[in-house]
Structure formats: structure tokens, C-alpha cells
C-alpha positions in Angstrom: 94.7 126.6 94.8 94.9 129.8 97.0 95.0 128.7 100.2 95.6 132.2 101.8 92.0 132.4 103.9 91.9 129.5 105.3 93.3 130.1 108.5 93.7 126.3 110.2 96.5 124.7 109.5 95.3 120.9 109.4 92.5 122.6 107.2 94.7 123.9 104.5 96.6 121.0 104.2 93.6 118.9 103.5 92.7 121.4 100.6 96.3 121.4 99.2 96.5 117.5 99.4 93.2 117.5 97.4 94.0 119.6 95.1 97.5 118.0 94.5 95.4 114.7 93.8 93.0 116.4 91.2 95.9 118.4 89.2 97.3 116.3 85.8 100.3 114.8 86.6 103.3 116.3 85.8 105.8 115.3 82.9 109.1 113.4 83.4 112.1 115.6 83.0 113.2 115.6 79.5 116.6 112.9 78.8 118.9 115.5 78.1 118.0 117.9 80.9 120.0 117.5 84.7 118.7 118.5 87.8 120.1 121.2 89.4 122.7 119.1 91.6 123.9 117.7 88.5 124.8 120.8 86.9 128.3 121.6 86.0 129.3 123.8 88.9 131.2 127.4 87.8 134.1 128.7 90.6 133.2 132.5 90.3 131.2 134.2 88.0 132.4 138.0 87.1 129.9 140.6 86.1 127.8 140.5 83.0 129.1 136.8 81.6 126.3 134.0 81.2 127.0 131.3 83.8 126.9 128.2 81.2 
């Protein structure tokens, strides 16, 4: 949905909040995968190491 032209606000949100209601519906997040808050936190990271 590009949105760009249309240049009224109420307008463009009546076109996203269709289009949000035509697209599938998205998957549930798998078991094993934790949202970004639940992510093991690293203290500091030094050059060129993976962070997990």
C-alpha cells in the first residue's frame, strides 16, 4: 500500500486501515522465538564479535 500521494491525512489513514483489513493475517511468533525485550541483554559489545 503506497500511500505517498495521497496528501490528507484522515484520507491516508482510511486507505492504510483498509488495506490492513484486506492483508492475510499474520503468523503467531514461533514457541521458541522471544521478543526483543526478552532477549538476553549483552553489557558491551567490542568490535567484530557476534552479539549472541
Amino acid at each position: 500500500m503506497n500511500t505517498k500521494n495521497v496528501t490528507d491525512k484522515l484520507e491516508r489513514k482510511k486507505i492504510k486501515r483498509t488495506a490492513r483489513k484486506k492483508a492475510a493475517p499474520k503468523a503467531k511468533r514461533a514457541a521458541g522465538v522471544s521478543r526483543g525485550s526478552l532477549k538476553k541483554k549483552i553489557r558491551h559489545q567490542t568490535q567484530g564479535q557476534r552479539k549472541r
